[in-house]
N, C-alpha and C positions, 0 to 999 in steps of 0.2 A: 139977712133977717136973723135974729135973735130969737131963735125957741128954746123954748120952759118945756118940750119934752127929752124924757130921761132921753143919754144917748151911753151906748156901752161901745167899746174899742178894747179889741184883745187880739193877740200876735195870735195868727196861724201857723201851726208848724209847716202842715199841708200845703198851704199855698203859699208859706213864704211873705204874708202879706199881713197889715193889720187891717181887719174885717171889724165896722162899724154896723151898728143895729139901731135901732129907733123902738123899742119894743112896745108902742102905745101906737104904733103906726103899723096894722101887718102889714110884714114884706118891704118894709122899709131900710133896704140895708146901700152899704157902701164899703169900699177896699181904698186902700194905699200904702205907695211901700213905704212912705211915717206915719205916724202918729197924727202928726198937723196935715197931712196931706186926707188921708182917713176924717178925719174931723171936718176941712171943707168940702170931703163927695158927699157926707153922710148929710149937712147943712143940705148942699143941692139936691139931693132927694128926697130930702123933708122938704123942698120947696117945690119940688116936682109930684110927691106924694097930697102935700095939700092942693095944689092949684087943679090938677085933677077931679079929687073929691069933692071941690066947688064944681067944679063945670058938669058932673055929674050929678049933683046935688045927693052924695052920698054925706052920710053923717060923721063929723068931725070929732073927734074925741077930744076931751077937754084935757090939758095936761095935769099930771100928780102932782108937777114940780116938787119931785123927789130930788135930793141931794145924792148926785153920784161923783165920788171921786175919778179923778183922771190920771 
């Protein structure tokens, strides 16, 4: 699925890992040790974060579709 929300990816020193965020989604985050790998968890749980808030019928936030570099 192709989402229009922001998504941010930055190296942790800590964990050694690149940590993904969704930050229009709380709690929407994801890991991998690339780049591209970080990119498709963070995808899956913005698919796992929407499908939820449907079945819960919580309210969905509309995206900024802000431009973020990668």
């Amino acid at each position: 699925m192709n989402h229009k929300y922001e998504i941010v990816i930055w190296w942790s020193e800590e964990d050694q890992l690149f940590l993904a965020k969704a930050p229009e989604l709380p709690g929407c985050m994801a890991h991998g040790e690339t780049r591209e790998e970080a990119w498709r968890e963070i995808h899956n749980a913005m698919n796992l974060w929407l499908e939820v808030a449907r079945e819960h019928g919580d309210p969905i936030p509309q995206p900024e579709g802000r431009l973020v570099p990668v």
